[in-house]
Backbone as CSV, one residue per row, in Angstrom:
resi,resn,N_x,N_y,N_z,CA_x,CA_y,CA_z,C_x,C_y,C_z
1,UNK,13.088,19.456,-28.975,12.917,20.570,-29.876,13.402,21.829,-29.164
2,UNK,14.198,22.482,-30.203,14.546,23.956,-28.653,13.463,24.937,-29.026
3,UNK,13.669,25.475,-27.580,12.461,26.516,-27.162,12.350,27.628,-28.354
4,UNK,13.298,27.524,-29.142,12.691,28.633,-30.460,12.334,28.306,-30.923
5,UNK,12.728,26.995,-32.104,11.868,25.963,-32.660,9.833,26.439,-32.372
6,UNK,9.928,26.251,-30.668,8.906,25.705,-30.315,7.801,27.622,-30.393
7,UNK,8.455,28.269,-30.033,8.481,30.062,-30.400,7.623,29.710,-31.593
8,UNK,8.523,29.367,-32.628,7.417,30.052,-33.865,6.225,29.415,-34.070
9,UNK,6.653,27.622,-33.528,5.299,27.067,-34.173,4.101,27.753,-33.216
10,UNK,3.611,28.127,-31.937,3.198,28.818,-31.358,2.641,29.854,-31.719
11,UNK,3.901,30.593,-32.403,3.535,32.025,-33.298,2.613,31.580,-34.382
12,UNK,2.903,30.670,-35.289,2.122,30.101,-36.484,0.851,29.598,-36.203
13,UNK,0.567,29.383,-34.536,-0.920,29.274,-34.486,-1.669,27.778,-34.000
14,UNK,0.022,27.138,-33.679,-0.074,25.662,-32.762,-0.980,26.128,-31.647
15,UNK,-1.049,25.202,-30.614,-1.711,25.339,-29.114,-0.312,24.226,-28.562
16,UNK,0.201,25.160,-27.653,0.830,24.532,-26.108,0.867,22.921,-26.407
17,UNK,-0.402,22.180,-26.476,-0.364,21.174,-26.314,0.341,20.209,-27.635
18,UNK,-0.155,20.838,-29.038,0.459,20.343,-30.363,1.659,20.692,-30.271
19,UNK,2.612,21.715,-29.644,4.150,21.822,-29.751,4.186,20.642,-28.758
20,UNK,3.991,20.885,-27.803,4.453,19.508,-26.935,4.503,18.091,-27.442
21,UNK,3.305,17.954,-27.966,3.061,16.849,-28.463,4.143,16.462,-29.683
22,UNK,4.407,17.345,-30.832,5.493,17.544,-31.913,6.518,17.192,-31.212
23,UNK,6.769,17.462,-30.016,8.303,17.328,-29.362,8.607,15.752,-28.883
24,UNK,7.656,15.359,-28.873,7.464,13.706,-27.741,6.598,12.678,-28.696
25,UNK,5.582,12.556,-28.599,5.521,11.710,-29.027,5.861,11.376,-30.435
26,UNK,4.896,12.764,-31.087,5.054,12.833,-32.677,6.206,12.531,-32.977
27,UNK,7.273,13.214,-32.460,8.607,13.080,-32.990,9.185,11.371,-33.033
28,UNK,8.701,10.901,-31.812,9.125,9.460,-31.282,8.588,8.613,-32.663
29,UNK,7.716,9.032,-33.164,6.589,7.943,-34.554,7.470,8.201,-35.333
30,UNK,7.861,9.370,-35.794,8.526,9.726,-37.181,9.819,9.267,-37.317
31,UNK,10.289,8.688,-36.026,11.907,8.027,-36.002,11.806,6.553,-35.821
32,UNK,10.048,6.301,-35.828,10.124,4.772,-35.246,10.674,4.288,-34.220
33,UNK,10.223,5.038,-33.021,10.870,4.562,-31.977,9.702,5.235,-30.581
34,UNK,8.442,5.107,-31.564,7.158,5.097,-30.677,7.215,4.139,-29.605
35,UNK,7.338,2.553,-29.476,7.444,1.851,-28.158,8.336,2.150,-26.919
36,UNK,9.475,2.812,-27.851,10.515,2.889,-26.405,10.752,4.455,-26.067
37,UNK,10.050,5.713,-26.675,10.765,7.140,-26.911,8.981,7.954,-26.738
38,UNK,8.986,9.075,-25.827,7.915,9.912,-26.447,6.426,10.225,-25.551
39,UNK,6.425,9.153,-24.959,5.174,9.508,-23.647,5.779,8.404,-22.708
40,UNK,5.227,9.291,-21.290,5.412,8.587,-20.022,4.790,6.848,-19.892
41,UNK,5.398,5.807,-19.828,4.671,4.564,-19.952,5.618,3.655,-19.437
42,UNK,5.128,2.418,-18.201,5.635,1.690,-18.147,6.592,0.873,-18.944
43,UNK,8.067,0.159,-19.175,8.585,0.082,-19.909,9.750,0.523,-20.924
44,UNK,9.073,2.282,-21.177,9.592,3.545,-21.821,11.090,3.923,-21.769
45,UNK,11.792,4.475,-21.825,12.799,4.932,-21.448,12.600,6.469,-20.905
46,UNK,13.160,6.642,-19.547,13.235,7.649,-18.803,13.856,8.725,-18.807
47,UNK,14.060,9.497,-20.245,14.489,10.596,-19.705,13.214,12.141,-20.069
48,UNK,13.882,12.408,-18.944,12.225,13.788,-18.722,12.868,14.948,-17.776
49,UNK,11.999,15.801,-18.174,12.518,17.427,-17.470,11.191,17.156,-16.789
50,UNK,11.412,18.118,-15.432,10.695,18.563,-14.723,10.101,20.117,-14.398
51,UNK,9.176,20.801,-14.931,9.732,21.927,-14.786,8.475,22.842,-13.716
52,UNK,9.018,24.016,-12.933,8.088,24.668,-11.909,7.130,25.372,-12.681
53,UNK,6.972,25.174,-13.536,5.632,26.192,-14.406,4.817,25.276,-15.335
54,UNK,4.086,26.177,-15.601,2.928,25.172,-16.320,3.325,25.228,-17.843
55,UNK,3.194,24.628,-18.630,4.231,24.800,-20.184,2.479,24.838,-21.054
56,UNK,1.702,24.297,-20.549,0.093,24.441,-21.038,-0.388,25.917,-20.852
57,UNK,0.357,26.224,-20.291,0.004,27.788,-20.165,0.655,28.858,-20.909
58,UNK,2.135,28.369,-20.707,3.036,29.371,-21.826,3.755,28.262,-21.881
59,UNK,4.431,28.434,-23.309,5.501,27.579,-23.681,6.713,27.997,-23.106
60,UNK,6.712,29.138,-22.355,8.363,29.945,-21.794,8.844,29.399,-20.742
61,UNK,7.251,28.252,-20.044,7.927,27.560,-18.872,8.804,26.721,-19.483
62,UNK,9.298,26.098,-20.595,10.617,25.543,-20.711,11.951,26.249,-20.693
63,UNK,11.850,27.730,-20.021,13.008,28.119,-19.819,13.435,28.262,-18.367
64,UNK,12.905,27.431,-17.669,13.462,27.083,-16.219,13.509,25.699,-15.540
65,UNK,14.005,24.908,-16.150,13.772,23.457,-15.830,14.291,23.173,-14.465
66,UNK,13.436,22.574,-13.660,14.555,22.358,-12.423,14.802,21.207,-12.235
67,UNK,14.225,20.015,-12.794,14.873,18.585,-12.638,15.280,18.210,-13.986
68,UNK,16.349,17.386,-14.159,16.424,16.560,-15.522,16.620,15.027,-15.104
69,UNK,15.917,14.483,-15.680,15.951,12.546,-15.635,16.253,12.363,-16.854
70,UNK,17.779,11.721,-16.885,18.549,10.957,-18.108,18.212,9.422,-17.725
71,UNK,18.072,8.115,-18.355,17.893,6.882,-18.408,17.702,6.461,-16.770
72,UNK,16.714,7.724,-16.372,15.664,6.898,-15.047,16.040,7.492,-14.079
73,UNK,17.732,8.266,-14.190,18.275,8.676,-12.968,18.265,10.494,-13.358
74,UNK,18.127,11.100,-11.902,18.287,12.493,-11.784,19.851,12.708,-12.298
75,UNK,19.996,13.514,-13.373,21.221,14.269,-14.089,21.269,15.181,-13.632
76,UNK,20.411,15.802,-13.491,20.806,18.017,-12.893,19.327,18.001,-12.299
77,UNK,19.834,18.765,-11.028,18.422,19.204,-10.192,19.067,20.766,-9.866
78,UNK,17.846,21.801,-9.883,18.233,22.967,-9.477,17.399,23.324,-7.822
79,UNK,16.683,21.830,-7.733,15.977,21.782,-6.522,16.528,20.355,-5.102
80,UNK,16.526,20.914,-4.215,16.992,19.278,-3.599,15.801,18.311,-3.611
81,UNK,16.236,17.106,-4.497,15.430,15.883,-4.572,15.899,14.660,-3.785
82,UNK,15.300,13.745,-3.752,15.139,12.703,-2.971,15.640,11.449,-3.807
């Protein structure tokens, strides 16, 4: 979902955790593709941001991502990883 998207629902009176949630899992149900798409789980498919801020706190920490994991492997790091 992009970070404006995620702006208004916020503005409209979501909590941090229901945009997040709208973005991952919820979204993963509504495409039918809850087993393999949408929360961290053995099995899952791996792709995930990493980011230095807390996004439970403000949703603006999605405007500094410093790791990205595409299908398990690091795609873009703005940090040196291992």
């Amino acid at each position: 979902m992009p970070l404006t998207e995620m702006r208004y629902l916020i503005a409209a009176g979501m909590t941090s955790v229901e945009v997040i949630q709208a973005s991952t899992s919820n979204a993963a149900y509504v495409i039918g593709q809850e087993q393999h798409l949408g929360t961290l789980e053995a099995g899952k498919l791996a792709d995930l941001i990493i980011l230095p801020g807390d996004p439970l706190v403000s949703i603006e920490a999605f405007t500094d991502v410093a790791v990205v994991i595409k299908g398990g492997a690091v795609a873009h790091s703005a940090i040196n990883v291992m």
